[in-house]
C-alpha positions in Angstrom: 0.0 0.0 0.0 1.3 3.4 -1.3 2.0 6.2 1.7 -0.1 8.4 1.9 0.7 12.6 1.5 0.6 12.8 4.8 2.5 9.9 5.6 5.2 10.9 3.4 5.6 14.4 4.7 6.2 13.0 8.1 8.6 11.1 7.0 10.7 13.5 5.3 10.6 15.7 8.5 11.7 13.3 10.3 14.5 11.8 8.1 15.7 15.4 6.9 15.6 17.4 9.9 14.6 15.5 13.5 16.9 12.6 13.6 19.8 15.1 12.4 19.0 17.6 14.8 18.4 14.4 17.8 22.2 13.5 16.6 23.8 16.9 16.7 21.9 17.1 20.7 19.3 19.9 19.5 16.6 20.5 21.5 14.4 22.2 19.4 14.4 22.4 15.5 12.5 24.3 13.2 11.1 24.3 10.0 8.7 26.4 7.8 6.1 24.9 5.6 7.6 26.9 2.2 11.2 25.0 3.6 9.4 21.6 3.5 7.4 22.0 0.3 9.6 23.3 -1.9 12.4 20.1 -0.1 9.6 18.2 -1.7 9.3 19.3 -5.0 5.6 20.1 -4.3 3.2 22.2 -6.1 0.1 23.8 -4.7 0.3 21.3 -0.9 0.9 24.1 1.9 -2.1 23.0 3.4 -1.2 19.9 3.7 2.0 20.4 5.4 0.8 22.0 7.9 -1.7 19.8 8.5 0.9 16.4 8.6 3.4 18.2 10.7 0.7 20.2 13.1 -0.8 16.4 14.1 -0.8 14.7 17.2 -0.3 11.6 14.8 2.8 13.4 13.7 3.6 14.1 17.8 3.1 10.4 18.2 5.2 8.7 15.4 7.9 10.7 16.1 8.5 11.3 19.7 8.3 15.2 19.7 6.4 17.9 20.8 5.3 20.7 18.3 5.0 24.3 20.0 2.0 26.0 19.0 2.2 27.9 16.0 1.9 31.4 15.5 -0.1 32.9 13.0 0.0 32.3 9.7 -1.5 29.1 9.2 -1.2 27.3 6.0 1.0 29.7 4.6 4.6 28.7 3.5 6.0 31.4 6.0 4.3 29.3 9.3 6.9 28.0 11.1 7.1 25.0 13.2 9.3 24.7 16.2 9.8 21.3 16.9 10.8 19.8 20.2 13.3 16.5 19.9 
């Protein structure tokens, strides 16, 4: 069964930027949507990576806590601030 959008968004966040930050001792890392879209070669998903990294499924799967996000929502300037 393929990933889904979601599913694969997750895991780029996790390969690209938690686990690195996890081995360099970070305690925090962030990321913008815009960052992660355009990483992904996507067109037109903003929405939806907000949505796959703003989850408790997301919280869950990786072991991390996402801060609350400032306004904007769904733009590619909202920012995560993710805690590893």
């Amino acid at each position: 069964m393929a990933a889904s959008l979601a599913d694969s968004i997750r895991e780029h966040v996790f390969e690209r930027h938690i686990e690195p930050a996890r081995k360099r001792g970070d305690r925090t890392v962030s990321v913008t949507a815009g960052q992660i879209h355009a990483e992904m070669h996507m067109k037109n998903r903003l929405p939806a990576v907000c949505s796959a990294i703003g989850s408790k499924k997301f919280e869950g799967e990786c072991h991390v806590k996402v801060r609350p996000v400032p306004v904007p929502l769904n733009s590619s300037t909202t920012e995560f601030t993710i805690e590893v």
